[in-house]
N, C-alpha and C positions, 0 to 999 in steps of 0.2 A: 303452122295452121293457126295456133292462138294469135299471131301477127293480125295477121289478115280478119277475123272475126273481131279483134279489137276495133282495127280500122272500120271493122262494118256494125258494130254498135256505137264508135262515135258521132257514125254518118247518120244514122238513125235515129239516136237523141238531139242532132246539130238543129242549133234555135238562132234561126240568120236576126231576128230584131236582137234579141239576147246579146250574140256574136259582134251586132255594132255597137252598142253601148259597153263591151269590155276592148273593144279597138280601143275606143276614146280613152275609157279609167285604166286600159295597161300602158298609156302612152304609148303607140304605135308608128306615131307619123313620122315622116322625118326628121334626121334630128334627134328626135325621142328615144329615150334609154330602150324600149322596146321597139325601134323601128324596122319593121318590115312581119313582126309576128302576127300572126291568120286563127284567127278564131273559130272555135265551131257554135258556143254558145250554149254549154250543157255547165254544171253545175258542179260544186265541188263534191256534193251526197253521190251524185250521179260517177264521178270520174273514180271517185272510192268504191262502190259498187261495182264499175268493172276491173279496177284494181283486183277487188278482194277475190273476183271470177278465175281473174287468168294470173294468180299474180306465180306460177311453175315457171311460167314463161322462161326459154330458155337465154341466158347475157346477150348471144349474136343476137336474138330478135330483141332483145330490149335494148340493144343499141341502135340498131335500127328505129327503134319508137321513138326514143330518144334524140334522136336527128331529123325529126319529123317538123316541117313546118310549123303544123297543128300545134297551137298551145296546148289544149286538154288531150293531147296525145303524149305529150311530153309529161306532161302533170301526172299520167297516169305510169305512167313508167316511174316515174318519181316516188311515186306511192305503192308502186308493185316493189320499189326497193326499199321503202319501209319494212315494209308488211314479213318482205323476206328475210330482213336485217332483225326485227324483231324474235320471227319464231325461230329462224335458223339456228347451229349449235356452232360452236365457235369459229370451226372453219368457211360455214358459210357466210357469216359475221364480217370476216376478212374480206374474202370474194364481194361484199356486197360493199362494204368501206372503199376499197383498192379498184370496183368499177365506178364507182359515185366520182371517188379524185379522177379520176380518167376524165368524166365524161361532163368537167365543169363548164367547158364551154356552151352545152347543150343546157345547162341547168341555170339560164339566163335570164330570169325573170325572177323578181321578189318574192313571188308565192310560192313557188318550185322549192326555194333557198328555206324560206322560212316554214314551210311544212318537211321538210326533213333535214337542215344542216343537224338541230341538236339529236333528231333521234337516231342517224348515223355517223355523224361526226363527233358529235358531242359525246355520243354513250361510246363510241369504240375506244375516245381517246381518255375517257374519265378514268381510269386507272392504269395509264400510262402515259409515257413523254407527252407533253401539249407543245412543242416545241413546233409541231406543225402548224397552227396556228397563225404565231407569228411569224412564216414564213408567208402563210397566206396574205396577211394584214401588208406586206411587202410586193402582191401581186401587183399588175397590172391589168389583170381581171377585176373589172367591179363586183364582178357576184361570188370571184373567194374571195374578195374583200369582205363582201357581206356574210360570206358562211363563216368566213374567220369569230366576228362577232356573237350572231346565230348561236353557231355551234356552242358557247357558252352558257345556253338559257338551260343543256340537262345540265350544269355544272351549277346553278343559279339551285332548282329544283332540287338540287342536296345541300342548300345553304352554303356553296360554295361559291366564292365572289372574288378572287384574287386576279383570275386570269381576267375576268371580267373588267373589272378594271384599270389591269392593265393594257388587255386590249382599245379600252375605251380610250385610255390615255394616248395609244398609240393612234386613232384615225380621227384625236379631237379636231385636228385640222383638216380633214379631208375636203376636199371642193363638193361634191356632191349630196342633196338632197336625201337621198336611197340611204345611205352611208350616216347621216345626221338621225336619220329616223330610227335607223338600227339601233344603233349605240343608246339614243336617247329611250327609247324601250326597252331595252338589255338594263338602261341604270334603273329603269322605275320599275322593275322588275325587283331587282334588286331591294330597293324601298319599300316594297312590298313584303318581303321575309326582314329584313334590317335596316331601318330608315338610318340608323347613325351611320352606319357604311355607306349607305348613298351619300348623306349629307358631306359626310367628310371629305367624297371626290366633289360632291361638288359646291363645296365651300374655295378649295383649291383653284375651280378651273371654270366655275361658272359664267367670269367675268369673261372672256376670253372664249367661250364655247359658241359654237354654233345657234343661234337663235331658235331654230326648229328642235336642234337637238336638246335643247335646254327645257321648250314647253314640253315634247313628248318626256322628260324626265322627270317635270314636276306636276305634271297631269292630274296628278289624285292628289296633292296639298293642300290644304286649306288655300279657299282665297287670298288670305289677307299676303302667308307666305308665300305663296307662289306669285302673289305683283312684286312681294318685295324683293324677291329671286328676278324679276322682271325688271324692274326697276335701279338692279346693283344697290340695294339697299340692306344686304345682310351682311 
């Protein structure tokens, strides 16, 4: 029953002008890291709000939401697995960690990834093996490539930055955009609780970094350092 009532409040919020202006900003076309995904055009405040409604929802039906063409249907399955991951007590924790791996093919788009890789992946694995990880950062999924990273930022958030830049080390090369932007966020993140830690990866590997990943890492620098990070001048 909550299935079907979801389906029919996101048809009810659905905003077709809204809907075509995030075709375009999720890259949808052909080709496009997001092609073929279908928008309804509601809001992220909005897709939280019917999260927070249904989020009992039983795994079958959120797997099913979950395989849903609809991006903000999927978004909100995403966020009913937050919400669960957070209040749940350790067994549900698991349950909700062990269907998130399951169901990464569905969890294919940057926003999906980056609203819960760290507050399920990240928190499940923070006082145990991270070995998962870098198994991820080895997929041929692009989006556990990206939760591989992600999932680092609750590790970030206790002043924790080792995997972090290991991981960073490990996708310096990556061919993709999505994956530059990650990592280069994940380091200025970083620079944000400990500028020497940043500086130090990227002293080592600045030269040699991905150009996007490089500005999203030195984003909040002074000018003057950040041309001279621009410029291979440091």
């Amino acid at each position: 029953m909550s299935l079907a009532l979801i389906k029919k409040e996101v048809k009810k919020a659905s905003n077709p002008e809204k809907a075509k202006i995030l075709q375009g900003f999720f890259k949808t076309g052909k080709g496009e890291y997001g092609e073929g995904d279908i928008f309804a055009g509601i809001t992220v405040p909005q897709s939280r709000e019917i999260a927070k409604k249904y989020y009992p929802i039983r795994f079958s039906d959120l797997k099913k939401l979950l395989q849903s063409k609809i991006h903000e249907e999927r978004l909100i399955a995403v966020l009913i697995l937050v919400h669960r991951f957070q209040e749940g007590d350790v067994t549900e924790k698991k349950k909700t960690f062990d269907f998130y791996l399951k169901s990464t093919s569905n969890i294919n788009n940057w926003d999906l990834v980056d609203l819960s890789a760290d507050k399920i992946v990240g928190a499940y694995l923070y006082k145990r093996s991270r070995a998962l990880l870098r198994q991820l950062t080895r997929s041929k999924n692009l989006w556990e490539q990206r939760i591989s990273i992600i999932a680092t930022f609750y590790f970030i958030k206790k002043n924790d930055f080792n995997d972090t830049l290991e991981i960073s080390q490990r996708l310096l090369h990556h061919d993709h955009d999505l994956i530059h932007k990650a990592v280069g966020w994940m380091l200025r993140e970083v620079g944000k609780r400990n500028l020497k830690t940043e500086e130090g990866f990227l002293k080592k590997h600045y030269k040699d970094m991905p150009r996007t990943m490089l500005r999203y890492a030195i984003e909040r620098f002074p000018e003057k350092k950040r041309q001279a990070y621009l410029k291979g001048e440091i």
